[in-house]
N, C-alpha and C positions, 0 to 999 in steps of 0.2 A: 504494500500500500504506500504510497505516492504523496504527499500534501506539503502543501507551501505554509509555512511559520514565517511571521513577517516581525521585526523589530520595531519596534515602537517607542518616542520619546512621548509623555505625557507632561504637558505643563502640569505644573507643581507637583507632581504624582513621582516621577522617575520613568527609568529603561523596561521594557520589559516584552518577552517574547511569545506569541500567542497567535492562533489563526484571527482573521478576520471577514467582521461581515458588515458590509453597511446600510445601516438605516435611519429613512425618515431625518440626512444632517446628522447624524450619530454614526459613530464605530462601536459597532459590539466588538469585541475582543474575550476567543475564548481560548480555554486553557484546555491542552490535551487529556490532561489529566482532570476525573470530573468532580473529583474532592474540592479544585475551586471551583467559586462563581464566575459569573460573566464579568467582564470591565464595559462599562457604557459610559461614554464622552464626548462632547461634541468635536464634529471630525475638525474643526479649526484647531482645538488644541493638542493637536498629534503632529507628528510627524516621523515619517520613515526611515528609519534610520541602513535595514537589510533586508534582506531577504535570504531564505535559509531553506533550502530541500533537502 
């Protein structure tokens, strides 16, 4: 199995690596592992830091 993990800078939050999906002006951001939650932010205060396969 195959999937893209993208880097993410979060204003005021920090780094962090997670699939993504976007909605409705929002980044969900989720985590592979499903012991966490989602990250929900608006997509202005991200930015891409990588991309990782």
């Amino acid at each position: 199995m195959m999937f893209l993990i993208l880097t993410f800078r979060i204003k005021d939050v920090g780094v962090t690596c997670k699939k993504i999906y976007h909605e409705d002006g929002k980044i969900r951001l989720k985590s592979i592992n499903d012991k966490y939650v989602d990250m929900v932010y608006p997509a202005e205060d991200s930015i891409l830091l990588g991309k990782l396969y």
